[in-house]
N, C-alpha and C positions, 0 to 999 in steps of 0.2 A: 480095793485090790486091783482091778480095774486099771485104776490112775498109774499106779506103778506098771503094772504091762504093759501098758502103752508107751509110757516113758521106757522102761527096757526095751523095747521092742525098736521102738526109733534110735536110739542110742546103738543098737548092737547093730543094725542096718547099716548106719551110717556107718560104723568100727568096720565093715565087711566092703564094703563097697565106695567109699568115699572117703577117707580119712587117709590111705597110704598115696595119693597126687596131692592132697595139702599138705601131707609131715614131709616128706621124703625131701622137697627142696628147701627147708626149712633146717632140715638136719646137713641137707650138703652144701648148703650157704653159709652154713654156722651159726644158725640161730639159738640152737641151743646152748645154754651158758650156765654158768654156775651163779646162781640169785640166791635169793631170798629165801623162797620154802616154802615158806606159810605168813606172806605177806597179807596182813589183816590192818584195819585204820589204824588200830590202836600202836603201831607198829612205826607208824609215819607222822614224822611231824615236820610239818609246812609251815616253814617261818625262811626267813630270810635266806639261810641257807638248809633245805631241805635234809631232813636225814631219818634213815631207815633204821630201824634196832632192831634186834632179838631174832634175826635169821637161826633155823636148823642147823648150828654149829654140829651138831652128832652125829650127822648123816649126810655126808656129801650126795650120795644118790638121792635124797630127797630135794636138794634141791640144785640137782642138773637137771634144767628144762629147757622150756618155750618162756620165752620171756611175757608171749602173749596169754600162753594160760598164767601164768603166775598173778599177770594184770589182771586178766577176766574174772580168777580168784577175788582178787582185789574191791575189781567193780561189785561184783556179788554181794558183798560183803556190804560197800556203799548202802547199796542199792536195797540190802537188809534191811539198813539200819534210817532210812528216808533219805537216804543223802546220796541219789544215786549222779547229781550232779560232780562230782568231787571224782569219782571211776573214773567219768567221763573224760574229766580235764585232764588228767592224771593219764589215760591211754592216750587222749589226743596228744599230747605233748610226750609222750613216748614213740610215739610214732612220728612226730615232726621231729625229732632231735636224730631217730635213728635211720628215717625212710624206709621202714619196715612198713609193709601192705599187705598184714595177712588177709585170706581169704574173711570175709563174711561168716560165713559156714562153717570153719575150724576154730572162730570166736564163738559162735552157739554153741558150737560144741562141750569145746574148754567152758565155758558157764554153765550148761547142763551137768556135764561132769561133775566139775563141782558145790554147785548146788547140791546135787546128788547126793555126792560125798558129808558133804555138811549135814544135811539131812539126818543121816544113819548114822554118824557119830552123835548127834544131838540124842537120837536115843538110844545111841549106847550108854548115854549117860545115867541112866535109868537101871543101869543094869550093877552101879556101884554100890557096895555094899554100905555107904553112909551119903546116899542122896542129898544134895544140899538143893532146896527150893525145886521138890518134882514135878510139881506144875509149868515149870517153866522148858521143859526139855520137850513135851508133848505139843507143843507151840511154837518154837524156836522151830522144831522138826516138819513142822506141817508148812513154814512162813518159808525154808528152803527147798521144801518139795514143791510149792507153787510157783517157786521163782526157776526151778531144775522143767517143769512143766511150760513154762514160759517160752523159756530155751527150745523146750524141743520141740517148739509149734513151729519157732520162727528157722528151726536146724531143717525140721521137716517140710514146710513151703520152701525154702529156700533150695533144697536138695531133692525135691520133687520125691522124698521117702516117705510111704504111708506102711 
């Protein structure tokens, strides 16, 4: 329980005192756009001509963002699954194509975030009334919480928040 406060605690610091000088010119530059959603590997395939599938059609709010959280998402995700080289190339060349230079600190962020988030959906899974494979949610949920803990070491050096 512990592990969690601490991670709350740095996350909600950073929301309070650091987060509105990274979003705010982000939002008045335009960076926020209409993407993806719930951009995951399985989602993206890398062949000659790269293409994205299965965007949050249902929900336009869900995916009006930051184009850099939706990547960090992304990297997470990588980074999951052993393959955190593939985020890597995948943001670096989102950022050469766009000359977008977000903060450091608002990429920790957006990865803590959602690690987070994956985490606590992993055991919501848990919570369905026909479980398929429960062994696996209690695992899945602990492997996002260490990488959302990751996040917040390098959110919280980097932003001098304890």
């Amino acid at each position: 329980m512990h592990e969690l406060e601490s991670l709350s605690s740095k996350n909600r610091r950073f929301l309070l005192y650091r987060l509105e000088p990274l979003l705010d010119p982000r939002v008045e530059g335009g960076r926020i756009i209409e993407a993806h959603g719930d951009l995951r590997p399985e989602h993206v395939f890398l062949d000659a001509n790269p293409q994205i599938i299965d965007c949050l059609e249902f929900n336009v709010d869900f995916r009006t963002l930051d184009p850099v959280d939706e990547l960090a998402f992304f990297a997470i995700e990588c980074e999951a699954l052993d393959a955190p080289n593939i985020g890597a190339i995948v943001f670096a060349r989102y950022l050469t194509e766009t000359a977008d230079d977000p903060s450091p600190q608002l990429v920790a962020f957006y990865k803590c975030y959602r690690a987070a988030l994956r985490s606590k959906l992993s055991i919501w899974h848990l919570w369905e009334p026909h479980v398929r494979d429960p062994a696996r949610w209690p695992r899945q949920a602990r492997r996002y919480l260490d990488l959302a803990g990751t996040y917040a070491e390098r959110l919280s050096s980097a932003c001098q928040v304890d």
